[in-house]
N, C-alpha and C positions, 0 to 999 in steps of 0.2 A: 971766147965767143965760139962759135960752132953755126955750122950748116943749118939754115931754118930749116929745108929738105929731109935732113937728118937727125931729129930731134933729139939730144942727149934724155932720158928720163934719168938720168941717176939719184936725183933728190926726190923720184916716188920711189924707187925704193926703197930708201927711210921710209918712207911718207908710210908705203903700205905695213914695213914692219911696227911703224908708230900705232896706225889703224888696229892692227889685230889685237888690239889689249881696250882700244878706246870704249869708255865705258856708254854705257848711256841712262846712267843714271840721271835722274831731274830733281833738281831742287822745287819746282812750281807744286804747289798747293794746288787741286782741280778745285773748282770754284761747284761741280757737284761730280758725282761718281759717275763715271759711262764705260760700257765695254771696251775693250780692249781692240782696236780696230786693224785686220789684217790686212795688209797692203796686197794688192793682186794685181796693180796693174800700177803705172808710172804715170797714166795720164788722168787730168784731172777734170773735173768738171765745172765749169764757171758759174760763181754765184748769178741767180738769176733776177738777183736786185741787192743794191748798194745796201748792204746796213749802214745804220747808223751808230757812229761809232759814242760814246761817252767817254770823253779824258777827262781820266781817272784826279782825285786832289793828291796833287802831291809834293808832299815832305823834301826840301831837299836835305842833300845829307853834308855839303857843306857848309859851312859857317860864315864863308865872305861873300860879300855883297859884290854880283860881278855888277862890271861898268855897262850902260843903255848902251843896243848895237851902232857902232860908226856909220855915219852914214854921208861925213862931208868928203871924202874923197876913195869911195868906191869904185873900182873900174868898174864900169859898165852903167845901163841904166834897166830899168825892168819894164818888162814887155809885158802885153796882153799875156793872159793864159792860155791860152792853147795845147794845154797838157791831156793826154788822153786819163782819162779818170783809173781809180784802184782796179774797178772790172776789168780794164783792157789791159792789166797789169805784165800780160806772156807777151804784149805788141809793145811793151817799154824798149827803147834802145838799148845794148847791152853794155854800152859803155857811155852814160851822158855826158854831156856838158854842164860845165859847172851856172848853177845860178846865178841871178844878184842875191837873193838870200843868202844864197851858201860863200857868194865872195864876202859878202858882210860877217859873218862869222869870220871868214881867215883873217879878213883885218881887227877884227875885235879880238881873236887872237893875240896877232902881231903886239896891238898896244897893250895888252894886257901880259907881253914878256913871255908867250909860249916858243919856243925852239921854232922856227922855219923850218929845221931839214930833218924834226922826229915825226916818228907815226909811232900807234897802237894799236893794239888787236884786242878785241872784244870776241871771247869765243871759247868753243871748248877743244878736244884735241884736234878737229880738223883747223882749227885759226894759229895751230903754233907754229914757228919760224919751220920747221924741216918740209911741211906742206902746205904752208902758206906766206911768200913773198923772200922767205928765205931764201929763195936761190939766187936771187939777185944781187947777193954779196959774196957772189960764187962766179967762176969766167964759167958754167954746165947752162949759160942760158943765150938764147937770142929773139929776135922780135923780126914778126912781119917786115915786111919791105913797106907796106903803108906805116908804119908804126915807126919806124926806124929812128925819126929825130925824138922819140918817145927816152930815145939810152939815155940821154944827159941825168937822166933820174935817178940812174942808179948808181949816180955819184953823188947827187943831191941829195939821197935818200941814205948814204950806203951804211951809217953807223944803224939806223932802226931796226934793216932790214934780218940783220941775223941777231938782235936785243930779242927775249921773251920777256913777256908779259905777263905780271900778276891778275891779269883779267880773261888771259887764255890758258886755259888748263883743261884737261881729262874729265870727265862730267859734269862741268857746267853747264848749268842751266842760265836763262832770258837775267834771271834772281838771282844767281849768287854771289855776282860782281856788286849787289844791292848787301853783302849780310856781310858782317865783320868776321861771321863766324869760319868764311871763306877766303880772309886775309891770310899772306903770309906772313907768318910770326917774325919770320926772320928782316924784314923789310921794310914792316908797314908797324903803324905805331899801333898803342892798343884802340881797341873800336873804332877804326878804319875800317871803312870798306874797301874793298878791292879796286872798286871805281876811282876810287878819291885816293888810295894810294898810289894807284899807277899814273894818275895824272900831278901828285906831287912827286913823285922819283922823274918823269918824265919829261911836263909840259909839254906833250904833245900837241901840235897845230891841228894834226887830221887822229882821229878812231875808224879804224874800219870794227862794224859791228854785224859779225855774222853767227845767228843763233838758232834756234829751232830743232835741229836733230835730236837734240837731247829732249823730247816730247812725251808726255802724258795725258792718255784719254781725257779729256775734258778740263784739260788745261787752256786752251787755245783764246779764251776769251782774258784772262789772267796775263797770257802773253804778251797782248799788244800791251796792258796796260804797262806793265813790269818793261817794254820795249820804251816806251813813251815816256819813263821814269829817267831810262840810262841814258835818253836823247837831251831831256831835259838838262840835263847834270852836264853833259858834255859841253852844249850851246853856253850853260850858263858857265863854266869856265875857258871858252873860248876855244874851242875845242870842235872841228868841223867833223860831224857827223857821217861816215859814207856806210849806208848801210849795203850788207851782202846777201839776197836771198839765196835758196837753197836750190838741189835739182830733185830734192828727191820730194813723194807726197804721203810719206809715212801716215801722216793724221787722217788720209783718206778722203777729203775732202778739197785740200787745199788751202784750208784757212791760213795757214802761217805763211805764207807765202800772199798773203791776199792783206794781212796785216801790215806784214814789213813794208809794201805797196801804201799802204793805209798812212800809215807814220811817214813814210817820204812821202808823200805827196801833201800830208795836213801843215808838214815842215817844210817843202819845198825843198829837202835835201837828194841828194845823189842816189839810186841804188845802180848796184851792180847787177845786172838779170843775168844769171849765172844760168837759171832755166830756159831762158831762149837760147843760149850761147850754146848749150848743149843739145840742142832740137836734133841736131844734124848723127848724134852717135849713136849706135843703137844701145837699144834699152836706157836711152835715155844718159848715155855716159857712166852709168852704175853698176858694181857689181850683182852680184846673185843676191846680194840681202838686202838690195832696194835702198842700200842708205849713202857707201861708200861710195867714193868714183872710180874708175875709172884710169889709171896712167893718165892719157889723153884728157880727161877731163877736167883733172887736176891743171895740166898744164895751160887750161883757157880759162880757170878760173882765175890764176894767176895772172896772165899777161892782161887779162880786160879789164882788175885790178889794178895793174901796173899802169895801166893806161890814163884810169881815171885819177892816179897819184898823179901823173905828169902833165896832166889837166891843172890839180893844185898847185906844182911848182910852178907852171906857168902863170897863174892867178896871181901868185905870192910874189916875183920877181915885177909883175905888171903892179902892182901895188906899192910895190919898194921903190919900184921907178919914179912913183906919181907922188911920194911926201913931200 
């Protein structure tokens, strides 16, 4: 453990020598051709009316039949909504509280024999263990003084946190975790996807799914849907959803970030607002090419992560208590 005052960075610089190769190649097919859009600036512009969204039909791509969500001994009970809508997506807390939707997934989990103390990562080089959650199976880390009973986590957590992930890798795209043809050979059996092989090596209780960087012009509408496919999959293997926006607005507009919004809130699941958490740094926490973070930034994308993991251990232990 270490001085919060004095923050060790030594797992960004992994992080940043991982960065300097990370590709940004996309798997997403653009649904039509558009210029190539130059980022100039980090702030975005707020859609000026809600689309409407259209979920996609979708295929799943496993073969069992998950069990209807539990619903006879959920901790909690559900409240009015009072949720600020996808628009006001940059005023999301940055670290929520878990649902009754989303407790209902960990218990439907639970019966359905997923791990309590694994997670997964959904993502491309920024979601692998050296710069994301990895360090937590490291003594190079510590937490706010408000956070502080947040530790027990990362003994709860501690086998996941330094495990990689066939679903995070070097240019992936929202899709690849969708194509067999981006399975590991070595791991995953033939015509598996990536998805469905990490959650049979796994059984993971939580996915963190954080995607978008790897973007192409007039992909953005393709996105949500291919986002809405991977969520699907997840819920329907018992599998809680936490998705992770981004900070950076590469596509220019903002849509991918207005989407991930889109999907947690049509789901009622968790996002991380990695983009408010970074309000406070300049340029936005990013380096000079608009896409990478920052040391500092890195390290609050972690802990506010971290935070909402220990969110689910506490859901999951209130649950265990209540059979």
């Amino acid at each position: 453990m270490i001085n919060t005052k004095n923050k060790i960075l030594l797992v960004f610089f992994l992080a940043s020598f991982a960065l300097i190769s990370c590709s940004t190649q996309n798997t997403l097919a653009p649904t039509q051709a558009e210029p190539q859009i130059t980022l100039t600036s980090t702030q975005e512009q707020l859609p000026t009316a809600e689309p409407t969204v259209a979920v996609p039909t979708i295929v799943p791509s496993s073969t069992s039949t998950p069990l209807p969500l539990a619903t006879a001994t959920v901790v909690g009970t559900p409240t009015p909504d009072l949720r600020l809508t996808p628009k006001y997506w940059r005023e999301w807390p940055v670290a929520p509280a878990l649902s009754f939707r989303a407790i209902s997934v960990l218990e439907q989990g639970l019966l359905m024999g997923n791990n309590p103390r694994m997670f997964s990562r959904v993502g491309d080089c920024q979601s692998e263990p050296d710069v994301f959650l990895g360090i937590y199976s490291t003594d190079r880390w510590a937490l706010p003084a408000e956070y502080a009973s947040a530790s027990a986590s990362a003994d709860y957590f501690y086998d996941a946190f330094s495990l990689t992930n066939v679903t995070a890798k070097k240019g992936f795209g929202v899709s690849s975790v969708l194509s067999p043809i981006y399975s590991n050979t070595e791991v995953c059996q033939p015509a598996e996807t990536p998805i469905d092989c990490e959650l049979r090596l796994r059984k993971p209780i939580v996915v963190f799914v954080a995607m978008g960087t790897n973007w192409q012009a007039g992909s953005s509408a393709s996105f949500e849907q291919y986002l809405r496919q991977v969520v699907d999959i997840l819920i329907e293997q018992g599998s809680l959803p936490i998705l992770v926006n981004k900070p950076d607005n590469i596509e220019g507009d903002g849509m991918l970030n207005f989407a991930i919004a889109q999907v947690a809130y049509d789901y009622d699941l968790p996002m991380v607002n990695v983009w408010k958490a970074l309000d406070y740094l300049p340029g936005h926490g990013l380096q000079e090419d608009g896409i990478y973070m920052v040391p500092e930034a890195w390290d609050n994308r972690n802990l506010y992560s971290f935070v909402v993991l220990d969110e689910v251990r506490q859901a999951i232990l209130s649950i265990e208590a209540n059979k």
